[in-house]
C-alpha positions as protocol buffer text, in pm:
chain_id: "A"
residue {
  index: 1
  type: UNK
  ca { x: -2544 y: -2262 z: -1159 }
}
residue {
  index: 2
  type: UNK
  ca { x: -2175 y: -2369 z: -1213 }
}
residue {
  index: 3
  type: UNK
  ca { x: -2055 y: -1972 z: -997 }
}
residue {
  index: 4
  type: UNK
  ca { x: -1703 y: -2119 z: -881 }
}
residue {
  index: 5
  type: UNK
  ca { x: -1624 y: -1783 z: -758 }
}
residue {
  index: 6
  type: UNK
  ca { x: -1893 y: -1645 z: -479 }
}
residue {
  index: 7
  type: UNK
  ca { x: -1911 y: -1280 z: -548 }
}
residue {
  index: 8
  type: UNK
  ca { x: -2033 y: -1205 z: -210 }
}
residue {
  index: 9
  type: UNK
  ca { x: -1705 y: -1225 z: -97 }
}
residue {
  index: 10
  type: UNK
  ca { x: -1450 y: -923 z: -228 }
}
residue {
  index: 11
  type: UNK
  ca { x: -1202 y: -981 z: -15 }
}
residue {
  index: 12
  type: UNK
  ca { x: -1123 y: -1313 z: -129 }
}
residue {
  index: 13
  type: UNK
  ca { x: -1060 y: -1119 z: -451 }
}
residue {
  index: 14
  type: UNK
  ca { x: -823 y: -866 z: -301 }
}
residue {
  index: 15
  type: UNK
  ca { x: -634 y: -1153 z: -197 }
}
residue {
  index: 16
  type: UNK
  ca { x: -556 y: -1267 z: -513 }
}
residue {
  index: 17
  type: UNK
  ca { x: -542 y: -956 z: -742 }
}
residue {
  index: 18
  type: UNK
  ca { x: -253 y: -652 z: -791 }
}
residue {
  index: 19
  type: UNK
  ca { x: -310 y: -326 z: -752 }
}
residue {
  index: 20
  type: UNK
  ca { x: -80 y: -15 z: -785 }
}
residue {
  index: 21
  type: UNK
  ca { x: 151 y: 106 z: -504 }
}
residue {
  index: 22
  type: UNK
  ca { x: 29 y: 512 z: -555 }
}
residue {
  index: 23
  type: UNK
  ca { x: -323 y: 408 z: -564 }
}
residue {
  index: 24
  type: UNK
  ca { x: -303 y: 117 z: -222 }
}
residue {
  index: 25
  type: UNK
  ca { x: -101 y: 425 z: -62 }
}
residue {
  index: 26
  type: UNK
  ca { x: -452 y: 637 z: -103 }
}
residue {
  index: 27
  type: UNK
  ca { x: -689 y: 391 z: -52 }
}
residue {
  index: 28
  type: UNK
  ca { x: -580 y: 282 z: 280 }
}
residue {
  index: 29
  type: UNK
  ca { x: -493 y: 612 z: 378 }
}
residue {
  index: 30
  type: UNK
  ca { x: -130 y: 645 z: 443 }
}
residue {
  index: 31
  type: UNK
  ca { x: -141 y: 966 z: 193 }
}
residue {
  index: 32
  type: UNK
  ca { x: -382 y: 1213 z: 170 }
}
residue {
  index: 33
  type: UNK
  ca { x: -402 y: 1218 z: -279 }
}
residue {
  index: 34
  type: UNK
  ca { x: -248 y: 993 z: -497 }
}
residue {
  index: 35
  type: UNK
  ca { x: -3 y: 1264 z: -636 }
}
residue {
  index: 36
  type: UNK
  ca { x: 127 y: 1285 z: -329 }
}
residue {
  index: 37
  type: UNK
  ca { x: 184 y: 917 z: -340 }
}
residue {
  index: 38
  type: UNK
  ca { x: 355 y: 960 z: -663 }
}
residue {
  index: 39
  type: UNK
  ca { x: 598 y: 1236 z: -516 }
}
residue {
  index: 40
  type: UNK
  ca { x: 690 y: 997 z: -249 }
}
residue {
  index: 41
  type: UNK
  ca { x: 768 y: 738 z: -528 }
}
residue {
  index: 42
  type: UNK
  ca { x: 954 y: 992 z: -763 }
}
residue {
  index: 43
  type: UNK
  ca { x: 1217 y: 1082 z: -456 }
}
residue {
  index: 44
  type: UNK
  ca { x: 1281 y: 754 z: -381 }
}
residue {
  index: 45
  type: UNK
  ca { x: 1083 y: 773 z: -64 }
}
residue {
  index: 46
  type: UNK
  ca { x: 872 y: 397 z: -133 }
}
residue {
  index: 47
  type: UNK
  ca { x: 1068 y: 117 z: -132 }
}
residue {
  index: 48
  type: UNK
  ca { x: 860 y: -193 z: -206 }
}
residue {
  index: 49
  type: UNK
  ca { x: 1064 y: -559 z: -69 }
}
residue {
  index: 50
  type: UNK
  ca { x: 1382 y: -338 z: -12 }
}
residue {
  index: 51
  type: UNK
  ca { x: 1353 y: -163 z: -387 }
}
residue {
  index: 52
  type: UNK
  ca { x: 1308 y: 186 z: -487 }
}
residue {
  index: 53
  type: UNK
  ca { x: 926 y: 209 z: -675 }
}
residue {
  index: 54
  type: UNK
  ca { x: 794 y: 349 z: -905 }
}
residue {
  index: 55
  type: UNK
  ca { x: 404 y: 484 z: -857 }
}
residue {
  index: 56
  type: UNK
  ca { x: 270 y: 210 z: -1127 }
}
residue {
  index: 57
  type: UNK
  ca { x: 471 y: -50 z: -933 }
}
residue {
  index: 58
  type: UNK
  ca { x: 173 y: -299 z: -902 }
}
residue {
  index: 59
  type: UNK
  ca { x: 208 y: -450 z: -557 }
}
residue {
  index: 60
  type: UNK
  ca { x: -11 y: -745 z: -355 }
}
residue {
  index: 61
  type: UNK
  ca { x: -52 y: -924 z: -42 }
}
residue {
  index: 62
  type: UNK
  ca { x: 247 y: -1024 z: 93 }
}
residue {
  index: 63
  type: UNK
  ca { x: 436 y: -740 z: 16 }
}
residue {
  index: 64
  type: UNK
  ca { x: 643 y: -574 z: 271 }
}
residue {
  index: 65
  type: UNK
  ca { x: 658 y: -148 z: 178 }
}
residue {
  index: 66
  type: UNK
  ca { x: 860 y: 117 z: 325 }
}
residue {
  index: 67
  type: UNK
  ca { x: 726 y: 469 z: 339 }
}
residue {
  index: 68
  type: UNK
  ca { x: 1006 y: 726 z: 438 }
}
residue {
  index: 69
  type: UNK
  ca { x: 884 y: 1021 z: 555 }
}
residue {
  index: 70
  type: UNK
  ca { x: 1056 y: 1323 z: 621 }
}
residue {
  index: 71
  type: UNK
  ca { x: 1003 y: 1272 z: 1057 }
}
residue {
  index: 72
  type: UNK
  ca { x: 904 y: 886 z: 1031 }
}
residue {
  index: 73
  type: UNK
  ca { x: 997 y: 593 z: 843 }
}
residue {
  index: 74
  type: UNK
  ca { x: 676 y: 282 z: 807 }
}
residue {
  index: 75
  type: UNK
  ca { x: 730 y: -51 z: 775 }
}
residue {
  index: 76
  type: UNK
  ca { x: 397 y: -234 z: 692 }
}
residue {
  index: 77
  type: UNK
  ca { x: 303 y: -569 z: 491 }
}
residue {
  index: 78
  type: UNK
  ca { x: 42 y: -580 z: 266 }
}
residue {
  index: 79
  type: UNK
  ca { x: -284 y: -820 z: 417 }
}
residue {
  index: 80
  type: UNK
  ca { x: -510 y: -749 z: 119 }
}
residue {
  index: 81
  type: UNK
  ca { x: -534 y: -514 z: -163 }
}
residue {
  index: 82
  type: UNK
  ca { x: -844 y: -283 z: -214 }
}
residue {
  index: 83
  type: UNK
  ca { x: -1134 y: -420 z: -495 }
}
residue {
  index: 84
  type: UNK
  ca { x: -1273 y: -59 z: -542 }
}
residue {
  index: 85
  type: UNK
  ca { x: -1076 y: 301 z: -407 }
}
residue {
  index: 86
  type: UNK
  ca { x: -1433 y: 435 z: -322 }
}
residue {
  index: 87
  type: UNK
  ca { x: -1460 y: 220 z: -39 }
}
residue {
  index: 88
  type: UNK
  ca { x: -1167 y: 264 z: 208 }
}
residue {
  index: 89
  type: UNK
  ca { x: -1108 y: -12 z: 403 }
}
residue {
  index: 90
  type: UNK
  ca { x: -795 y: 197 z: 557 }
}
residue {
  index: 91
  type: UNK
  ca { x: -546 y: -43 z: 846 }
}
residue {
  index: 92
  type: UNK
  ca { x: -740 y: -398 z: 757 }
}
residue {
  index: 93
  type: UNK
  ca { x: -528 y: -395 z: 429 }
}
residue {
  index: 94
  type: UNK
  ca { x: -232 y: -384 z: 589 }
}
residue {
  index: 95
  type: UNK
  ca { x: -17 y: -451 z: 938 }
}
residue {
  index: 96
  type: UNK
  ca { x: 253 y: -231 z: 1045 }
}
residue {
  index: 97
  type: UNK
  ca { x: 581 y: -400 z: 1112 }
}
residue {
  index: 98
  type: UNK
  ca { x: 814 y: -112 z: 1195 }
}
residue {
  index: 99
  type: UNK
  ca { x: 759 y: 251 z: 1282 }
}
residue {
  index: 100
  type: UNK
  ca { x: 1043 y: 435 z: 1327 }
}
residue {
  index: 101
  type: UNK
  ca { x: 1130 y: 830 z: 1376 }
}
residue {
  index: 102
  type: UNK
  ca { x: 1375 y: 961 z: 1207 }
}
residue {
  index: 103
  type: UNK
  ca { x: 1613 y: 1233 z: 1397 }
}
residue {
  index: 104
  type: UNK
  ca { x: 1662 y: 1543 z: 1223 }
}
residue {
  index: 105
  type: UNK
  ca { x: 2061 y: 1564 z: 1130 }
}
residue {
  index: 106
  type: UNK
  ca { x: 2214 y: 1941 z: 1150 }
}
Protein backbone atom coordinates (compact mmCIF):
# COMPACT_ATOMS: atom_id res chain seq x y z
CA UNK A 1 0.00 0.00 0.00
CA UNK A 2 0.87 3.68 -0.86
CA UNK A 3 0.59 4.55 3.72
CA UNK A 4 3.02 7.70 3.46
CA UNK A 5 2.26 8.34 7.00
CA UNK A 6 3.22 5.18 9.45
CA UNK A 7 0.57 5.28 12.07
CA UNK A 8 2.64 3.41 14.46
CA UNK A 9 4.28 6.38 15.21
CA UNK A 10 2.01 9.25 17.20
CA UNK A 11 4.51 11.22 18.13
CA UNK A 12 5.62 12.11 14.82
CA UNK A 13 2.05 13.45 14.69
CA UNK A 14 2.28 15.55 17.82
CA UNK A 15 5.09 17.09 16.19
CA UNK A 16 3.34 18.46 13.56
CA UNK A 17 -0.23 19.18 14.86
CA UNK A 18 -1.79 22.20 17.35
CA UNK A 19 -3.43 21.68 20.21
CA UNK A 20 -5.01 24.11 22.79
CA UNK A 21 -3.00 25.83 25.56
CA UNK A 22 -5.93 24.88 28.52
CA UNK A 23 -6.07 21.42 27.30
CA UNK A 24 -1.65 20.81 26.82
CA UNK A 25 -1.72 22.57 30.44
CA UNK A 26 -3.90 19.29 31.64
CA UNK A 27 -2.55 16.78 29.69
CA UNK A 28 0.94 17.13 30.74
CA UNK A 29 0.02 17.90 34.09
CA UNK A 30 1.05 21.32 35.05
CA UNK A 31 -2.79 21.84 36.29
CA UNK A 32 -4.82 19.61 37.99
CA UNK A 33 -8.49 20.34 35.51
CA UNK A 34 -8.70 22.22 32.57
CA UNK A 35 -10.88 24.99 34.25
CA UNK A 36 -8.28 25.64 36.25
CA UNK A 37 -6.19 26.10 33.20
CA UNK A 38 -8.70 28.45 31.90
CA UNK A 39 -8.62 30.62 35.22
CA UNK A 40 -4.95 30.89 34.81
CA UNK A 41 -5.59 32.13 31.19
CA UNK A 42 -8.56 34.52 32.14
CA UNK A 43 -6.10 36.50 34.82
CA UNK A 44 -3.53 36.85 32.59
CA UNK A 45 -1.46 34.27 34.35
CA UNK A 46 -0.29 32.22 30.67
CA UNK A 47 1.67 34.04 28.53
CA UNK A 48 2.42 32.05 25.38
CA UNK A 49 5.97 33.63 23.30
CA UNK A 50 5.79 36.70 25.73
CA UNK A 51 1.73 37.25 25.06
CA UNK A 52 -1.12 37.14 27.34
CA UNK A 53 -3.49 33.80 26.14
CA UNK A 54 -6.38 33.03 25.90
CA UNK A 55 -7.49 29.16 26.94
CA UNK A 56 -8.37 28.31 23.05
CA UNK A 57 -4.96 29.79 22.16
CA UNK A 58 -3.87 26.72 20.02
CA UNK A 59 -0.18 26.31 20.73
CA UNK A 60 2.70 23.64 19.23
CA UNK A 61 6.14 22.54 19.46
CA UNK A 62 8.35 25.16 19.65
CA UNK A 63 6.49 27.25 21.73
CA UNK A 64 8.00 28.82 24.71
CA UNK A 65 4.88 29.30 27.71
CA UNK A 66 4.95 31.07 30.90
CA UNK A 67 2.82 29.85 33.77
CA UNK A 68 2.70 32.47 36.69
CA UNK A 69 1.75 31.13 39.67
CA UNK A 70 0.90 32.79 42.68
CA UNK A 71 4.59 31.36 44.64
CA UNK A 72 6.37 30.31 41.23
CA UNK A 73 6.68 31.50 37.84
CA UNK A 74 7.55 28.34 34.80
CA UNK A 75 9.27 28.81 31.91
CA UNK A 76 9.00 25.66 29.65
CA UNK A 77 9.10 25.04 25.68
CA UNK A 78 6.86 22.95 24.10
CA UNK A 79 8.81 19.36 22.68
CA UNK A 80 5.59 17.79 21.41
CA UNK A 81 1.95 18.21 21.75
CA UNK A 82 -0.35 15.37 23.10
CA UNK A 83 -2.38 13.06 20.14
CA UNK A 84 -5.06 11.92 22.74
CA UNK A 85 -5.63 13.70 26.64
CA UNK A 86 -6.38 10.08 27.90
CA UNK A 87 -2.94 9.16 27.68
CA UNK A 88 -0.65 11.53 29.68
CA UNK A 89 2.58 11.61 28.53
CA UNK A 90 3.23 14.43 31.40
CA UNK A 91 7.39 16.19 31.26
CA UNK A 92 8.30 14.35 27.65
CA UNK A 93 6.05 17.09 26.04
CA UNK A 94 7.84 19.67 27.28
CA UNK A 95 11.42 21.03 28.86
CA UNK A 96 11.55 23.53 31.52
CA UNK A 97 13.67 26.54 30.78
CA UNK A 98 13.14 28.75 33.83
CA UNK A 99 11.70 28.16 37.26
CA UNK A 100 11.56 30.91 39.28
CA UNK A 101 9.89 31.79 42.89
CA UNK A 102 8.25 34.58 43.24
CA UNK A 103 8.70 36.62 46.75
CA UNK A 104 5.64 37.56 48.39
CA UNK A 105 5.53 41.66 48.39
CA UNK A 106 3.85 43.24 51.75
Amino acid sequence: SNNDFPLSNPLFYATIMNVRIDLFLKTCRLVKRRAVAREMCDAGRVLVNGREARPAKEVKRGDVVTLMFPSRSIELEILAVPVSSKKPLGDELYRIIADKRIQETI
